[in-house]
N, C-alpha and C positions, 0 to 999 in steps of 0.2 A: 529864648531869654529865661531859660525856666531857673526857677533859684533865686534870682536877681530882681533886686530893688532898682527902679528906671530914678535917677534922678530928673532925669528929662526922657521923653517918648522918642525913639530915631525920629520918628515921623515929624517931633516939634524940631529937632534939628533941623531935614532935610525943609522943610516949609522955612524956617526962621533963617535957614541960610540961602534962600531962592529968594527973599524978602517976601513971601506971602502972608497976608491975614488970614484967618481961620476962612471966612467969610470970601477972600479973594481964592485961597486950595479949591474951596467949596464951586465956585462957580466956572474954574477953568477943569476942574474934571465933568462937569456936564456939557460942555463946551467937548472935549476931546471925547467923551462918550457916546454923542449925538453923531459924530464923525465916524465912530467905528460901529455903528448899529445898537449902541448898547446905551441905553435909557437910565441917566439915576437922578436921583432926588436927592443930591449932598446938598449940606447949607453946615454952617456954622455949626449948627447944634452935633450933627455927623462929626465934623474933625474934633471937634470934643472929645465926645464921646470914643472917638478911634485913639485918642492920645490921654485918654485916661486909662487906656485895657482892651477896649472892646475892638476882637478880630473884625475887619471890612470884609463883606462876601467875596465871593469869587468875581462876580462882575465889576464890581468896584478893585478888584487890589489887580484884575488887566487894565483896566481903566487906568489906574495909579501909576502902573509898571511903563504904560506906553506914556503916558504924560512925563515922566523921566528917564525915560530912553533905557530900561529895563528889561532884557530881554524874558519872556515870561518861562522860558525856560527854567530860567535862575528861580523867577517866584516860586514856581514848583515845587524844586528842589529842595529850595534852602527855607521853606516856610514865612510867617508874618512873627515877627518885623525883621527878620534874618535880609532880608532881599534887599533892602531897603539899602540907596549908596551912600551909607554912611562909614562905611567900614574902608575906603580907600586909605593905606599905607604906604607909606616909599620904602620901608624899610621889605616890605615884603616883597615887592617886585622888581626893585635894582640887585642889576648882577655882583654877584658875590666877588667884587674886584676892588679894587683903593678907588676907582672914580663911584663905583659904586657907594663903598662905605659913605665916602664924604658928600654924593647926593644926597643920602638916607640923612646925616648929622647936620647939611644944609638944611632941610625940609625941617626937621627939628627945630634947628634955631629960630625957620620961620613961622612956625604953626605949633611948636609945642606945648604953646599957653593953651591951646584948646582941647579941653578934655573930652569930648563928644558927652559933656555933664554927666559924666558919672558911671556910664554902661560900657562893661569891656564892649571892645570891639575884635580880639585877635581869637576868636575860639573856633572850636573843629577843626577842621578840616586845613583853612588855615594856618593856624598854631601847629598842629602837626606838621605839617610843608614848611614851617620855619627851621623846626628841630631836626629834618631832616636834612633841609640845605647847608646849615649850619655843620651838621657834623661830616658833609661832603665836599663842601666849598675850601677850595683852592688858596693857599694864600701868597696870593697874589699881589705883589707890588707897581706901583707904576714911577716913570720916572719923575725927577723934582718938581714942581711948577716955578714961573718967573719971580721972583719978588723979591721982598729983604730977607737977609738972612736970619735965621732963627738960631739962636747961641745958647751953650749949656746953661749958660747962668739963667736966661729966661726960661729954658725948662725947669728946671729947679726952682725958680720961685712959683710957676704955678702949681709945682709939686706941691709944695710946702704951703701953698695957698689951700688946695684939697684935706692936703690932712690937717687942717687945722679946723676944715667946715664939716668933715666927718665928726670930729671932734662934740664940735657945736650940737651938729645933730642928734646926739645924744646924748647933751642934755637939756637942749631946749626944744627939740620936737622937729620937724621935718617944716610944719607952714611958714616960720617966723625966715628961714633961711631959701627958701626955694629960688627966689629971685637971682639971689648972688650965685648959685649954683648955674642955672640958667646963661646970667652973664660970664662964667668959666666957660663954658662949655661953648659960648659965641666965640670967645677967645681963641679956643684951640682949634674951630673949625675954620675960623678965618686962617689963624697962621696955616693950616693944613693948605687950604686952599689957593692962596697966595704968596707962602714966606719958601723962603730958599735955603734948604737945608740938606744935612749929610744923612745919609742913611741910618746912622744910630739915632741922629734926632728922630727923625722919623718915624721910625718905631719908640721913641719915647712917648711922642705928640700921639701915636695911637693908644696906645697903650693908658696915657692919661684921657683920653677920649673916651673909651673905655671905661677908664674909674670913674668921671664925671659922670658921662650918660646914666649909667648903675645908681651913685648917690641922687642925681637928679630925680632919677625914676624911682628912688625909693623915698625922696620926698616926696614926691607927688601922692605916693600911694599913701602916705602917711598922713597925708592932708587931704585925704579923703580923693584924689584925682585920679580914679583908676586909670581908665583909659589912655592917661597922659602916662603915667606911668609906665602902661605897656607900651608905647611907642621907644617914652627914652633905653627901655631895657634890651629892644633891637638895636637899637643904635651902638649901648654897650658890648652884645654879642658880634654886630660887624665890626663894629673898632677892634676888639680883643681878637681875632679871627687876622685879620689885617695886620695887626702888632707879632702875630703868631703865637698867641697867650690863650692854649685852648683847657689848660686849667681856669683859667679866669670866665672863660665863655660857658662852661660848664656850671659854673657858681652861677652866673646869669641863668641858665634855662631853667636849674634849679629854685629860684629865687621867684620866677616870673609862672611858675605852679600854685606860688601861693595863690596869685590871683585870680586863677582860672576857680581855685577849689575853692577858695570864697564866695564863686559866683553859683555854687552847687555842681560845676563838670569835676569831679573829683576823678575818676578815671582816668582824665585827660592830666592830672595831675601825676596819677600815679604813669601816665605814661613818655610824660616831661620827665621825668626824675630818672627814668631808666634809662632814657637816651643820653641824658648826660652822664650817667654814671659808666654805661658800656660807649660812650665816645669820649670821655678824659684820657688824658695822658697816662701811660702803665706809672708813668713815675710820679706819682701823684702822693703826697705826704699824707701820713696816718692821718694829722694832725684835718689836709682838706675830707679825708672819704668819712672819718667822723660825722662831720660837717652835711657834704650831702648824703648820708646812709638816713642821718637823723630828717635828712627831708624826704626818705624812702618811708621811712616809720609814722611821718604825719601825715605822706599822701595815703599810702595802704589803711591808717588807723579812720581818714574822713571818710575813703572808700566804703569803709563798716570791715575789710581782712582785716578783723583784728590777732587773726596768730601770724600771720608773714608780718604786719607791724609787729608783733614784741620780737621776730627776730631781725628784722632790722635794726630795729633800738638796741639789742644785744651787741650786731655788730659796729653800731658807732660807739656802743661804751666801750667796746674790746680796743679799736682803733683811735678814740681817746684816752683811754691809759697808757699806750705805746709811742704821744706822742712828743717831742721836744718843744721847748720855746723858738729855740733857732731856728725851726722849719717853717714854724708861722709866715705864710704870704702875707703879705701890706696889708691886702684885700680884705683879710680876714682876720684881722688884729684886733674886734670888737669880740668875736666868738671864743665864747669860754663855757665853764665851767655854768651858769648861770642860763645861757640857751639850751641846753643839755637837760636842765632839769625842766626847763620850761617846756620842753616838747616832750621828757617824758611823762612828762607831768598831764599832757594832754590828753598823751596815747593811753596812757593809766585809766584816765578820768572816764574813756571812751567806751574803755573795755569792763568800765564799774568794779574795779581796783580803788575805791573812793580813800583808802585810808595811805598807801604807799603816793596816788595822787597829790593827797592835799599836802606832804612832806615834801612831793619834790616840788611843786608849786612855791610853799615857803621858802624854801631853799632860793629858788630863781628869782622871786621877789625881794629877797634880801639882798643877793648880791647884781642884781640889773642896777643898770642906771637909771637916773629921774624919768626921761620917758618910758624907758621899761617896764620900771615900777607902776608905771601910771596907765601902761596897756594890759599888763600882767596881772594889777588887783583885781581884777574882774575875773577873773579864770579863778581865783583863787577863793573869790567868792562864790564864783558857781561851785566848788567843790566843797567848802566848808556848808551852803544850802543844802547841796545833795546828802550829807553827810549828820542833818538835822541840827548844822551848830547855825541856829540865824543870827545869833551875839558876834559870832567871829565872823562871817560874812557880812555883816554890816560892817564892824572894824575896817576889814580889805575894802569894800566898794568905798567906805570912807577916806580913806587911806590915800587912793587911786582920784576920787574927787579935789580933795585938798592939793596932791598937785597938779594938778587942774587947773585949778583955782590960783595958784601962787608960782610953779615954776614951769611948764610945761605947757607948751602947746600944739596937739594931736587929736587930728579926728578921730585917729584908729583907736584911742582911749574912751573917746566918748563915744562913740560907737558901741564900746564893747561895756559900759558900766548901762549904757540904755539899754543893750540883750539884759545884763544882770535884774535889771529892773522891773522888765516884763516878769521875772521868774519868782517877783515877789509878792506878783500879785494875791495868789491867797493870804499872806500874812499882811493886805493892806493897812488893817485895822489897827494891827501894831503902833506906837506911837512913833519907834525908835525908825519903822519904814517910812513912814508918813516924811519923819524927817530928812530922812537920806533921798527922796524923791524932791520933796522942795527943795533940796540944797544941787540936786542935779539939774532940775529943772532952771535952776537959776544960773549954771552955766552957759556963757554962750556957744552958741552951734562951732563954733570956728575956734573951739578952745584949745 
């Protein structure tokens, strides 16, 4: 888990979803310890202490592993808290077929509200075995199921239902809408599951499965619900696989690196982004390789490659000036000219370019949307700090507060003006900091 902030411990998951008290863990691991020749003295204070940080011996985490039926193999292997069975997905272990997709998008519907509180769950070894099956798997159809029939007209309006909650999501933030996403998304699993339709439905309903799952999982992450996140973003890569939309599945693996490399696997990032760049379709529009080169240029630049980053970034400006409006996929009808600067702007920042940085930063805060703007001023503050203007990085982290404050609501903003905030700590003295901390602190968490 290195890199990552636990919003909850797997451990207080796997306890809190067994119903255990601290105090009740504590006393049936001495209980199955006494049984396998191995002696401990857990109590309350122990599980604490293990679900604040502190790694469990050896004899205590075989103890652990046989009390949850953990082969200790696995503990070996995969290290503390890796081992631990918190990480079961459907998405990763159903076969790559239409009953499969739609067990993965079932499982979703039923269990998607649970984030496992905050901790990716899809990394290593894992995640890699997704991006490989994905660019392997079969698309495979199956035939209709019993039920009523499913009619243009009803695909179409949940079409038109999505694009209007896309809409939404940018400009009021990913938490306020997550629900009604959710409920799309029951919708077109059930029709998949039960409703009776023609083969181009069929792949319509995937396909919109597909775009849901995606918006879904990118509310979630936007409302701070990693984990959940990554779930819905399999689901979007079997649906779009199943639709046979392996431009779209490629936007997905692309998309679902961010997460890893926020978690500090940056590596695993830059090696998401390659997979989908060399398994996309050859016919793939300027307008998308743009798109994912520039997610080349931010995984290589978090990596610390900061010269294969400026040539990636090279080559999605080259394949951004070549491209048309007309090619624009649905999918990708929010990306423009404004994400473009915002990752150059990163890659720049990384590579201590601080003055070409903070230009294309402005640029991409200006023209982003309200939540945008409101993830974005904080980047733009870090660069104007690094750059000794603290009058203009208070501006931006102000800027980024107020909407906040008045029209947006996003963790991934506040999140990111509370990094800004640590980084002002030698100027605390300031009056003008003093104030842009009270005015964030007075934010609430769920802003």
């Amino acid at each position: 888990m290195t890199g990552e902030a636990l919003a909850m411990h797997p451990l207080t998951f796997v306890r809190q979803s067994s119903g255990w008290g601290k105090a009740e863990l504590a006393r049936l691991m001495q209980a199955r310890g006494k049984e396998l020749g191995i002696p401990l003295a857990t109590n309350r204070t122990t599980m604490w202490k293990w679900e604040q940080g502190q790694e469990p011996d050896a004899d205590a985490q075989r103890v652990l592993a046989d009390l949850l039926c953990v082969p200790y193999e696995l503990v070996r292997a995969e290290g503390w808290p890796r081992w631990l069975p918190v990480w079961e997905v459907t998405g990763l272990t159903a076969p790559w077929t239409e009953a499969g997709t739609v067990e993965a998008l079932a499982d979703l519907v039923g269990s998607g509200r649970m984030d496992r509180r905050g901790f990716l769950t899809i990394t290593g070894a894992a995640l890699t075995g997704l991006a490989a099956s994905w660019a392997d798997a079969p698309a495979a159809f199956a035939s209709a199921l019993n039920g009523d029939r499913v009619t243009d007209t009803m695909v179409s309006t949940i079409e038109q239902r999505i694009s209007t909650l896309r809409t939404l999501d940018d400009q009021l933030g990913g938490a306020r809408l997550l629900e009604q996403a959710r409920g799309d998304l029951a919708l077109i699993t059930t029709l998949l599951s039960t409703g009776r339709y023609t083969d181009t439905i069929r792949i319509r309903l995937y396909a919109l499965a597909a775009r849901v799952s995606h918006l879904t999982g990118w509310m979630a992450y936007d409302a701070g619900l990693r984990s959940a996140g990554q779930r819905y973003y399999i689901g979007a890569m079997r649906s779009a696989r199943t639709a046979g939309d392996d431009a779209f599945g490629a936007f997905v693996l692309a998309e679902m690196g961010v997460h890893v490399s926020e978690a500090g696997r940056t590596a695993e990032r830059v090696d998401l982004i390659s997979t989908a760049i060399d398994n996309a379709p050859r016919t793939l529009s300027p307008y998308t390789q743009s798109f994912l080169y520039l997610h080349k240029a931010e995984a290589l630049s978090r990596d610390g490659d900061h010269q294969r980053a400026g040539s990636a970034l090279n080559r999605a400006a080259s394949h951004w000036e070549r491209h048309t409006v007309e090619e624009n996929p649905d999918w990708l009808d929010w990306f423009g000219e404004a994400q473009l600067r915002s990752t150059e702007g990163k890659v720049l920042l990384r590579a201590g370019q601080l003055e070409r940085a903070t230009k294309s930063l402005e640029t991409s805060v200006k023209q982003a949307t309200p939540r945008d703007k409101a993830v974005r001023s904080a980047r733009l503050a870090e660069a104007r700090l690094a750059g000794n203007d603290l009058d203009g990085a208070l501006d931006a982290a102000n800027y980024g507060a107020e909407l906040l404050e008045d029209k947006v609501s996003s963790v991934r903003a506040m999140d990111r003006l509370k990094e800004f905030s640590e980084q002002l700590q030698p100027h605390k003295a300031v009056p003008a900091v003093r104030e842009f901390r009270e005015r964030l602190q007075a934010l609430p968490d769920a802003a």
